[in-house]
MITOR-553742 format. One record per residue: z, y, x of N, C-alpha, C in turn; residue number from 1. Coordinates in steps of 0.02 Angstrom, whole numbers, plus 50000, padded with zeros to 5 digits. Layout:
REM residues N
> Z/Y/X/Z/Y/X/Z/Y/X/NUM $
...
This chain:
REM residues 180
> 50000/49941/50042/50000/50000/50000/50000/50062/50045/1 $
> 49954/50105/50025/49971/50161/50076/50013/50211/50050/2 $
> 50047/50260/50095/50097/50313/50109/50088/50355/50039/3 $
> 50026/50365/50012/50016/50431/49952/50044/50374/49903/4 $
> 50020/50311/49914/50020/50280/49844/50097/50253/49826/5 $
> 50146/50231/49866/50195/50210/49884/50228/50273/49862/6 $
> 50219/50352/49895/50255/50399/49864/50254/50410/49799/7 $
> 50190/50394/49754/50178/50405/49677/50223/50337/49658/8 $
> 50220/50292/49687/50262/50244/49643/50330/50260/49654/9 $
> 50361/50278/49719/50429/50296/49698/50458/50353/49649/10 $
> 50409/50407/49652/50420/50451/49624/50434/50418/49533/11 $
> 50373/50391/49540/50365/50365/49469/50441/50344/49434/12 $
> 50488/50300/49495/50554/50264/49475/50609/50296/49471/13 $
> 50613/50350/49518/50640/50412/49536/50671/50462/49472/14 $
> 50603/50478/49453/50614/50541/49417/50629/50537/49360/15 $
> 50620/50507/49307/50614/50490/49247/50694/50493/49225/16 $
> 50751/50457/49274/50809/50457/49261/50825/50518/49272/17 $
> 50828/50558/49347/50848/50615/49347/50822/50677/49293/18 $
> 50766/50667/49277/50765/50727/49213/50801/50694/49154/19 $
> 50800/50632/49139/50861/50613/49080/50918/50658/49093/20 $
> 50948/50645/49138/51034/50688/49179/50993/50748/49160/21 $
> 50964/50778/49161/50976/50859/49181/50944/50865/49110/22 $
> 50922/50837/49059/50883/50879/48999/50951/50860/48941/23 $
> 50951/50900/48890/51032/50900/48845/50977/50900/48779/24 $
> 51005/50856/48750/51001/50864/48671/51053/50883/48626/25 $
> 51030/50945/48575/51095/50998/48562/51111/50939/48499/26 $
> 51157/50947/48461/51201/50924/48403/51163/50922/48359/27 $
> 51154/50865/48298/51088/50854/48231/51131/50885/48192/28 $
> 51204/50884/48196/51255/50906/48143/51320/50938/48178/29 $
> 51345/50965/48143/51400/51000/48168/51455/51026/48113/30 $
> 51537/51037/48123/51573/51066/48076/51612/51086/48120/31 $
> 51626/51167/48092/51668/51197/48117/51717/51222/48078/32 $
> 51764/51249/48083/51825/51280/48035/51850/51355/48058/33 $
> 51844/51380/47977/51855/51444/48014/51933/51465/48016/34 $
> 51938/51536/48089/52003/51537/48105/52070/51562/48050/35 $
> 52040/51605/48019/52089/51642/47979/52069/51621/47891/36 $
> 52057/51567/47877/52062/51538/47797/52029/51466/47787/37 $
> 52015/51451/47745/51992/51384/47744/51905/51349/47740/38 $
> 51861/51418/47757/51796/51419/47773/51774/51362/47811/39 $
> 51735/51313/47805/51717/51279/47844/51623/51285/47851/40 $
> 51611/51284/47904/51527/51287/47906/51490/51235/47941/41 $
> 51444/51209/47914/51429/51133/47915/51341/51156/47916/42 $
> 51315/51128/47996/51255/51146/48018/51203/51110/47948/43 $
> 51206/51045/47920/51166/51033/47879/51170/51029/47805/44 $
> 51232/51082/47792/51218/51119/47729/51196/51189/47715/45 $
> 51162/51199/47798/51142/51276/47801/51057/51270/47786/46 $
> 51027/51192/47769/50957/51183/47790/50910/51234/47740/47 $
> 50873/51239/47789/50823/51296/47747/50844/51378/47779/48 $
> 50870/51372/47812/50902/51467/47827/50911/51451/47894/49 $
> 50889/51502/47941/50894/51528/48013/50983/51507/48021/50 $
> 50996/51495/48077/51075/51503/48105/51067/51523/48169/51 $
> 51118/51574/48177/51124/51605/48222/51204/51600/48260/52 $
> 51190/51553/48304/51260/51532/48331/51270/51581/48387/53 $
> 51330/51629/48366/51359/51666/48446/51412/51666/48454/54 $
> 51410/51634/48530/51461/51612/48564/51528/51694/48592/55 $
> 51550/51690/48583/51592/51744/48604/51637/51714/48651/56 $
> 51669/51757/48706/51706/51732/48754/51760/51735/48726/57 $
> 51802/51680/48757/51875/51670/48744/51946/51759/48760/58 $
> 51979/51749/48736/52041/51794/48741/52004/51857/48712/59 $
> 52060/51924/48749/52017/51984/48723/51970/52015/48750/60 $
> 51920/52036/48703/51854/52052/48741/51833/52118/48698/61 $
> 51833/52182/48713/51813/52217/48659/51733/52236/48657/62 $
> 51692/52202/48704/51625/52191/48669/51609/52134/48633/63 $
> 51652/52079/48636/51643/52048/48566/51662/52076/48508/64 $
> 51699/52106/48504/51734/52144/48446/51663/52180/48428/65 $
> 51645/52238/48472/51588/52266/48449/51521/52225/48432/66 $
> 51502/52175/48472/51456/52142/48460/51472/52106/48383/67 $
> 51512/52087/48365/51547/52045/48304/51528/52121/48225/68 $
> 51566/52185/48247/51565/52219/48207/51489/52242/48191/69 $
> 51440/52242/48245/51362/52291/48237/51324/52231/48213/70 $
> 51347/52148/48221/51302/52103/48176/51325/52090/48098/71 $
> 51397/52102/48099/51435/52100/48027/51395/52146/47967/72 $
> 51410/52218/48008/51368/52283/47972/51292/52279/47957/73 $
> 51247/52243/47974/51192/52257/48001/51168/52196/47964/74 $
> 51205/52147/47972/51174/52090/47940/51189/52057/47865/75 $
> 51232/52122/47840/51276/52097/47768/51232/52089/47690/76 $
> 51163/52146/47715/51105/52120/47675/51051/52087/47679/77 $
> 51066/52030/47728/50995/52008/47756/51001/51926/47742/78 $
> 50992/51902/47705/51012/51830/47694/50942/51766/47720/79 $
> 50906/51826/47768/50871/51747/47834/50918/51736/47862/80 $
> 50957/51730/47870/50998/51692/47933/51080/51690/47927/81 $
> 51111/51634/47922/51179/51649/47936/51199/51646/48005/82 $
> 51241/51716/48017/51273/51726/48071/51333/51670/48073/83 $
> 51354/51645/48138/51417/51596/48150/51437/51595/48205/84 $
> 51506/51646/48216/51531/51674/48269/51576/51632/48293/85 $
> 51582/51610/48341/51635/51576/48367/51673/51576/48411/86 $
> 51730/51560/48418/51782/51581/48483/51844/51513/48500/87 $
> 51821/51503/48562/51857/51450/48584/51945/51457/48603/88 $
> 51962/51494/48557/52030/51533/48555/52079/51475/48516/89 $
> 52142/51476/48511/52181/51453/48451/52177/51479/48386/90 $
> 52202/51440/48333/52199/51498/48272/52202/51550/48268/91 $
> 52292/51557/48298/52330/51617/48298/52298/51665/48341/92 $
> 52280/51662/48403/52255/51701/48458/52184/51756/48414/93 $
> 52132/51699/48358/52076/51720/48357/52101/51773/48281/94 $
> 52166/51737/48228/52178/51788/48182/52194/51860/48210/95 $
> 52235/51858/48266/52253/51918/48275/52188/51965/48327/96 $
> 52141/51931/48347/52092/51960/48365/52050/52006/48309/97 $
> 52024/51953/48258/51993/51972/48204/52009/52036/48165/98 $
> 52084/52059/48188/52114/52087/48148/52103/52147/48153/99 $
> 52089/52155/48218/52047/52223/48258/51975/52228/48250/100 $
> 51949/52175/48190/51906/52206/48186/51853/52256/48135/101 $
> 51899/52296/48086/51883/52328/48064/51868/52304/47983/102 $
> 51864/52354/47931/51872/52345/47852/51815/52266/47831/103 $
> 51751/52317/47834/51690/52264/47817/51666/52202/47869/104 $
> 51686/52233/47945/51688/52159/47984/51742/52134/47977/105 $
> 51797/52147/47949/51866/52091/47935/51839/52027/47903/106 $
> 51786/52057/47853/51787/52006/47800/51721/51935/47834/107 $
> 51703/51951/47890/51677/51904/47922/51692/51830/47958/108 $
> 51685/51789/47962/51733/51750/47957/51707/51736/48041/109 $
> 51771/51711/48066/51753/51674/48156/51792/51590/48145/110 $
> 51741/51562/48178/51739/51494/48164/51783/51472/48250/111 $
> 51820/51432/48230/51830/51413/48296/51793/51346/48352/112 $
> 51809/51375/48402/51753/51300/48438/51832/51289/48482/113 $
> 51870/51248/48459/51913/51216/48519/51892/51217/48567/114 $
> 51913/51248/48626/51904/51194/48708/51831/51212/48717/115 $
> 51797/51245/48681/51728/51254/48678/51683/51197/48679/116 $
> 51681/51174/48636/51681/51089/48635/51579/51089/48589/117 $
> 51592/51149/48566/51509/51167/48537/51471/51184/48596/118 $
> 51493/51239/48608/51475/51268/48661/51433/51214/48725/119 $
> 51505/51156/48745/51463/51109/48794/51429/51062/48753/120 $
> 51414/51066/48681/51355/51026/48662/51302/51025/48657/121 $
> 51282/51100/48668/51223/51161/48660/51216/51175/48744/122 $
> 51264/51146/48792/51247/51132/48852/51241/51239/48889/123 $
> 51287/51268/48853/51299/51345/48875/51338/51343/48962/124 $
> 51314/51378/48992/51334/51367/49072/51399/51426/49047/125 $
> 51447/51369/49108/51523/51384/49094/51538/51425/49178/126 $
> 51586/51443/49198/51610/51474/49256/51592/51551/49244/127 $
> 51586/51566/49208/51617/51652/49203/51694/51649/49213/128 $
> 51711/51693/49284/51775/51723/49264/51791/51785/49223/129 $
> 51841/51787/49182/51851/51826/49121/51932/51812/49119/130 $
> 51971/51878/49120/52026/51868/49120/52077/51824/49136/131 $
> 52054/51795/49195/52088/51744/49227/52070/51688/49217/132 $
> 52035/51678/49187/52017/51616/49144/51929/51602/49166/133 $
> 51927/51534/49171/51842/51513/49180/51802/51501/49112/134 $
> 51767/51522/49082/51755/51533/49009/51660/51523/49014/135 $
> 51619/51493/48955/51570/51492/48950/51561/51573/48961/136 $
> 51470/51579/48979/51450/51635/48976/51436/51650/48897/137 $
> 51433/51733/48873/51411/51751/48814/51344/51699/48788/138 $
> 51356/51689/48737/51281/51661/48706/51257/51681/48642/139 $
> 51188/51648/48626/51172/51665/48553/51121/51613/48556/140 $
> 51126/51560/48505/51064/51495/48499/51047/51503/48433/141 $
> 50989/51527/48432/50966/51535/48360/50930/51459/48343/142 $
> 50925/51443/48283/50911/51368/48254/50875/51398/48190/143 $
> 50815/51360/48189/50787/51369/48143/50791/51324/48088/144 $
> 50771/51325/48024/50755/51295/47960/50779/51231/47956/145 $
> 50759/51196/48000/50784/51113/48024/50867/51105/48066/146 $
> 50869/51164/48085/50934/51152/48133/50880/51142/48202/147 $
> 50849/51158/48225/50832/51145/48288/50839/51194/48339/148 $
> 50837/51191/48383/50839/51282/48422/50773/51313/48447/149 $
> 50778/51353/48428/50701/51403/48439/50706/51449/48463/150 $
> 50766/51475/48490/50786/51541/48541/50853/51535/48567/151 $
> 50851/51539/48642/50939/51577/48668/50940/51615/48711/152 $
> 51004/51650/48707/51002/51705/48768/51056/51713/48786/153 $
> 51084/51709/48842/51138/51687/48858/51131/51753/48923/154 $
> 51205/51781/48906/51211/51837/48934/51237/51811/49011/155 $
> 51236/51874/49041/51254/51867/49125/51316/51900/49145/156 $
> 51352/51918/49086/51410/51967/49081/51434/51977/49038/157 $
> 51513/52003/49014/51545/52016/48939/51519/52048/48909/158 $
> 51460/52110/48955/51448/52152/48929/51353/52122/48909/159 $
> 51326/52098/48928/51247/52068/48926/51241/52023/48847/160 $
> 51232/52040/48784/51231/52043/48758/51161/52049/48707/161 $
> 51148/52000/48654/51082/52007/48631/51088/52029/48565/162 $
> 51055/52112/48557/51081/52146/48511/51056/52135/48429/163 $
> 51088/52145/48385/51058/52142/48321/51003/52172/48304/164 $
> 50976/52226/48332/50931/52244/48327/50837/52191/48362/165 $
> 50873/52185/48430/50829/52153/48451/50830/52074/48408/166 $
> 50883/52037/48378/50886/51979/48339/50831/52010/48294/167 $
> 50837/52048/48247/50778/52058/48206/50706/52066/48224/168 $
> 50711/52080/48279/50655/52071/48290/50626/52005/48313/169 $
> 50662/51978/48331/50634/51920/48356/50643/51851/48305/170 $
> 50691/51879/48246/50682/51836/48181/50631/51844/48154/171 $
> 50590/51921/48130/50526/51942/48112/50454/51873/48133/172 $
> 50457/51889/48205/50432/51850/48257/50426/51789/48252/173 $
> 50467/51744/48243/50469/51674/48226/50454/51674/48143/174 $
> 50476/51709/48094/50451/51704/48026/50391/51705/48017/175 $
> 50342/51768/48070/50275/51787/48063/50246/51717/48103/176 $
> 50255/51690/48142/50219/51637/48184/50227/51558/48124/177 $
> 50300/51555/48087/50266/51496/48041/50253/51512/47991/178 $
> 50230/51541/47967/50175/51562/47905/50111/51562/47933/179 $
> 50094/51559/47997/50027/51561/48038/50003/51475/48033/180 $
């Protein structure tokens, strides 16, 4: 066998496993519970409607707060998509967060992700330091109609952030492309 051909066959044996290891398949279903009442949100009773999963960092963060309040406001008449905020906090930690956050975003609900246990199912890169603490980076996995994912953006900082404004646009975007 020669040297090129011998390299295509190892490769051949090689690789196939290592991209298994490194490629993630996100969650077909999911339930989460929300922190402050008895809300629960359940990925495949949302079918048919955009979801928009954002990850918020753990403890206090007051651009989640803002980020939480400008999608609350912004998105309270728009029923493509449910927003589903989450925070890998304790109950108590995330009620008294919430609490700061204002009249019409109060009434928004934050779902908790234990241990961030969604978060590493959706395969979000972890090692941000953040208040002492090693915490996933900011995220946002949008899922379309099926539950599948069709956009993320995963910030580089507390503050890197993917704004509601730009979400609309890029919900527009994916609405205009399947009707095509």
């Amino acid at each position: 066998m020669t040297t090129p051909n011998l390299l295509k066959v190892l490769l051949a044996l090689i690789l196939p496993p290592l991209c298994a290891q490194t490629s993630h398949a996100n969650p077909d279903d999911f339930t989460v519970r929300g922190a402050t009442g008895t809300n629960v949100f359940k990925l495949s009773a949302a079918k048919g409607k955009f979801v928009a999963l954002h990850f918020l960092l753990k403890t206090e963060c007051p651009y989640c707060l803002r980020h939480t309040r400008d999608y609350a406001q912004k998105a309270a008449g728009d029923a493509r998509a449910i927003h589903v905020f989450l925070k890998p906090d304790s109950a108590e930690e995330i009620k008294q967060w919430a609490s700061r956050l204002g009249d019409e975003a109060a009434k928004t609900v934050i779902y908790r992700d234990p241990d961030a246990t969604l978060a590493k199912a959706y395969d979000l890169p972890d090692g941000y330091k953040f208040h002492g603490q090693m915490v996933h980076f900011p995220a946002l996995v949008l899922l379309d109609r099926n539950g599948k994912e069709v956009f993320r953006y995963v910030g580089k900082s507390n503050a890197d952030r993917f704004t509601s404004d730009k979400f609309s646009a890029k919900l527009k975007e994916l609405e205009d492309a399947s009707r095509h």
